[in-house]
C-alpha positions in Angstrom: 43.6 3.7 129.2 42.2 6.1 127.0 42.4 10.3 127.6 39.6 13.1 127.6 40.2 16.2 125.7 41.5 19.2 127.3 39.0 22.1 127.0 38.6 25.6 128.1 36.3 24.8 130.8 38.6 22.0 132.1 41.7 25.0 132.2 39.2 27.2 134.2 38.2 24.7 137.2 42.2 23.6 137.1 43.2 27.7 137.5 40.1 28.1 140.1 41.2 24.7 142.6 45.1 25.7 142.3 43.8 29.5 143.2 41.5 27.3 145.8 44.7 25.5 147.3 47.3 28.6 147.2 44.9 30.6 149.5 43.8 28.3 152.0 47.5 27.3 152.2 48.8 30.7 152.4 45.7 31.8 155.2 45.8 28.9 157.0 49.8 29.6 157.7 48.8 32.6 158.8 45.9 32.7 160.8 45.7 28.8 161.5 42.7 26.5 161.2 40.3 29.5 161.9 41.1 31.5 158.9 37.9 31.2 157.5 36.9 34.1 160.0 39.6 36.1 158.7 40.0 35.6 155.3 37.7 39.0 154.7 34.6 37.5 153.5 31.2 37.9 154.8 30.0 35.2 157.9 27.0 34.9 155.6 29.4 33.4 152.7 31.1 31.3 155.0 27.8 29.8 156.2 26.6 29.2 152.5 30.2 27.1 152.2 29.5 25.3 155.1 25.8 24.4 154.1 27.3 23.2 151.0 29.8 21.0 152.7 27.3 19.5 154.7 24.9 18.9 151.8 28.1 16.8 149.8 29.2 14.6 153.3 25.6 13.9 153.0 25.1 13.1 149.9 28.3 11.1 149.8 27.8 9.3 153.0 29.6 6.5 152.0 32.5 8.1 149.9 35.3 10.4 150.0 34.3 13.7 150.4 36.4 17.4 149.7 36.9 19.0 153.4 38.6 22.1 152.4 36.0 25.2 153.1 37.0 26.9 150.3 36.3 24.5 147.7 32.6 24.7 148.4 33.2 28.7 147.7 31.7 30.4 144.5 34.6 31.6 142.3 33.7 35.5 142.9 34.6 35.0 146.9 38.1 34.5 146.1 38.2 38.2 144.7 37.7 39.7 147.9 39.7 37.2 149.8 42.6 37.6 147.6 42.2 41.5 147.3 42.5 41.7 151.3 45.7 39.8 152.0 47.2 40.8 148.7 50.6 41.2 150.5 50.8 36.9 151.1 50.0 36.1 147.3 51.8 38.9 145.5 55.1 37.9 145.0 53.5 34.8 143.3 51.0 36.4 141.7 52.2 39.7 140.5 50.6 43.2 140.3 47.2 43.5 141.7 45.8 45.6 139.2 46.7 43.0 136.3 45.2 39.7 138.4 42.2 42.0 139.2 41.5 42.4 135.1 42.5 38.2 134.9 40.0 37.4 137.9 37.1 39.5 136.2 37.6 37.8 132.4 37.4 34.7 133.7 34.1 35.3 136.2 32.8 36.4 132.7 34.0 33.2 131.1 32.9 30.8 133.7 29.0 32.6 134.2 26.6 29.9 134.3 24.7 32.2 131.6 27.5 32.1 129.6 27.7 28.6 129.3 24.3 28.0 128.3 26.3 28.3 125.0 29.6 27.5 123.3 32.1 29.5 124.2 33.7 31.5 121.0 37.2 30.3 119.6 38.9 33.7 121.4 37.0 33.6 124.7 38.3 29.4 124.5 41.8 30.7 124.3 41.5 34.1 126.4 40.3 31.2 129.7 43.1 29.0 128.6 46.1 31.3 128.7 44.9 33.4 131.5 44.0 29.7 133.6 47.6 28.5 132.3 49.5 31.9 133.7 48.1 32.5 136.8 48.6 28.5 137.5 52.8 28.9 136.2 52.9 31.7 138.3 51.8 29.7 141.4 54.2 26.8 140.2 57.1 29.0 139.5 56.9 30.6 143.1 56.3 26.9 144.9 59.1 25.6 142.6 61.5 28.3 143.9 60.8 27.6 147.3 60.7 23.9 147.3 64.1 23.8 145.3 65.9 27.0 145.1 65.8 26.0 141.3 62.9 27.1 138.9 62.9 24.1 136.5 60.9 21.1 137.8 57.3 20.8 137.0 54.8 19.9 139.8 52.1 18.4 140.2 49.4 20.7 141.8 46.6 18.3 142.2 45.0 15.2 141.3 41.8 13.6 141.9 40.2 10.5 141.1 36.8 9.7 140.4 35.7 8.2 144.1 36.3 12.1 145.6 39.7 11.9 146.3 42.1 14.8 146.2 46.1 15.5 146.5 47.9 18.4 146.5 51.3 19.2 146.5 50.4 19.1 150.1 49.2 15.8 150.3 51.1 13.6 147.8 49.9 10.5 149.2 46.0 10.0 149.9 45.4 7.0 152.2 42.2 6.6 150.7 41.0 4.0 153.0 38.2 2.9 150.3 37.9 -1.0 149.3 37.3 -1.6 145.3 36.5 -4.9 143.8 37.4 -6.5 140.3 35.7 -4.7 137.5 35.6 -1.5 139.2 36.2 1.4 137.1 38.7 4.5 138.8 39.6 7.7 136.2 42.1 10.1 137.3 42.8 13.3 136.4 46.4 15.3 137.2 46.7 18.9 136.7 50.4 20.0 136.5 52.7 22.7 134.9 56.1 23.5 133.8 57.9 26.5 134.9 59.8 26.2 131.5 56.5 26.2 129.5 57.2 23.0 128.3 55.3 19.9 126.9 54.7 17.8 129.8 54.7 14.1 129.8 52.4 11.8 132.1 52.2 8.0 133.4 50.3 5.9 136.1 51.2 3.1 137.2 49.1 0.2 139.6 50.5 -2.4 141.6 50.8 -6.0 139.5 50.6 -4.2 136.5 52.8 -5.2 133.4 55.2 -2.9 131.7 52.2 -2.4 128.4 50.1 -0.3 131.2 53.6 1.9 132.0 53.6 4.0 129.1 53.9 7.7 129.1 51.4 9.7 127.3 50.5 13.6 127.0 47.0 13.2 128.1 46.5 14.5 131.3 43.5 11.9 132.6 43.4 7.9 133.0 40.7 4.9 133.0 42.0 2.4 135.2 39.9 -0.8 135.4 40.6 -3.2 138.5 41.1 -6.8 137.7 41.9 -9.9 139.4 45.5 -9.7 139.8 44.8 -6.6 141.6 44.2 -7.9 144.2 46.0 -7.4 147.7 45.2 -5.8 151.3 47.4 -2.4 149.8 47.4 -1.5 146.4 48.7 1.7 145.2 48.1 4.0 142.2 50.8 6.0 141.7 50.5 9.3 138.9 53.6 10.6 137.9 54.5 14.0 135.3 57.6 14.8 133.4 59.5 17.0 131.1 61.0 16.3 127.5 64.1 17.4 128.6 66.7 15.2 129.8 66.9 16.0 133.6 64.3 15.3 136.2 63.8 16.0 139.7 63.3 12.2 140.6 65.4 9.9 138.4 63.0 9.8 135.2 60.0 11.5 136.9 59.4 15.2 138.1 56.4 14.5 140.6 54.5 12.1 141.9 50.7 11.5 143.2 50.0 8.0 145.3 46.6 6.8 145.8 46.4 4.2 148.4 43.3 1.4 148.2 42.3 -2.1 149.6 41.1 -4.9 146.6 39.1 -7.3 147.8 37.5 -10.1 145.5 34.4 -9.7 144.3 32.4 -12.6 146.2 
């Protein structure tokens, strides 16, 4: 298993799905499945999501595809959206006024324009601690709510590279897809510390030995499928920690399964 760096455009998509996540969570609540019509946005917007939807479960006929309507949404519709039912998300978020300067940096940041070039060392750290404090803000809230206690990290997503998602929603994806020896899966887990500590990070597969068990403080994995994988249900399990000495779950804080089906090759 080997890790990719974390970079300032990696900390924008994490702040923008977590943002993604915490709305459609906190509308759908509210308004129930059909809070697409009420979220504030135009019926032309929500049409261009859609057609974008569409054009993925096509193009991934044969694959997982992302069914949430919002992730198909451009980063400037979650502005408005956010702006309109301010009252659900502000006592995670904070003052309006503040996430209204933190939404409009990083549109600037994340411009496709923009990126036509390398971003400047303090335009690199302005996305990384504005991505990082509007995602502990989310945590902190979810964390106080989940556990009455503001000192666990959580796991806000994870995804691997077939299309699959979790949330802290969905902690378990049945993933329903068959992989072969030799197949190639990375993962990626974005998580964060209401303590603003170092975070810690493992995965571990069914049959493996203790040598693929090891925590490390890279946030992605390479897992390659071998023979001894396997088995009609074999499980991927991503798990995040603290440095300190107390965890939520024995010596984890959270934890992502992926469910899948190895079949041999021939």
């Amino acid at each position: 298993m080997r890790g990719w760096p974390v970079d300032a455009s990696q900390a924008l998509k994490d702040a923008e799905n977590v943002l993604r996540d915490f709305i459609a969570l906190a509308l759908e609540s509210e308004f129930g499945a059909d809070w697409p019509a009420q979220c504030g946005v135009s019926a032309e917007r929500i049409a261009r999501w859609q057609e974008r939807r569409g054009v993925e479960e096509r193009r991934q006929a044969a694959g997982a595809v992302e069914e949430r309507l919002l992730y198909y949404a451009d980063f400037y519709d979650l502005r408005p959206i956010l702006k309109k039912h301010w009252d659900k998300f502000a006592a995670a978020l904070g003052d309006w006024k503040t996430m209204d300067v933190w939404l409009s940096e990083l549109e600037k940041l994340r411009d496709p324009d923009a990126h036509r070039r390398e971003l400047l060392p303090h335009q690199k750290a302005l996305a990384v601690g504005i991505s990082g404090e509007i995602r502990n803000r989310i945590i902190r809230f979810r964390s106080k709510l989940e556990t009455a206690e503001d000192c666990f990290p959580r796991i806000e997503c994870s995804r691997d590279s077939l299309g699959n998602v979790a949330t802290h929603r969905t902690a378990c994806a049945d993933t329903k897809l068959v992989l072969r020896p030799g197949d190639v899966i990375e993962y990626v887990v974005t998580a964060s510390d209401p303590l603003g500590g170092q975070l810690e990070y493992r995965l571990l597969a069914n049959g493996r030995g203790p040598r693929h068990n090891a925590w490390q403080s890279d946030n992605v994995f390479r897992l390659e499928i071998g023979i001894g994988d396997i088995r009609q249900a074999f499980q991927v399990t991503l798990q995040v920690r603290s440095q300190r000495d107390y965890h939520a779950r024995g010596e984890t804080d959270d934890v992502h399964v992926y469910g899948y089906r190895v079949y041999p090759r021939n």
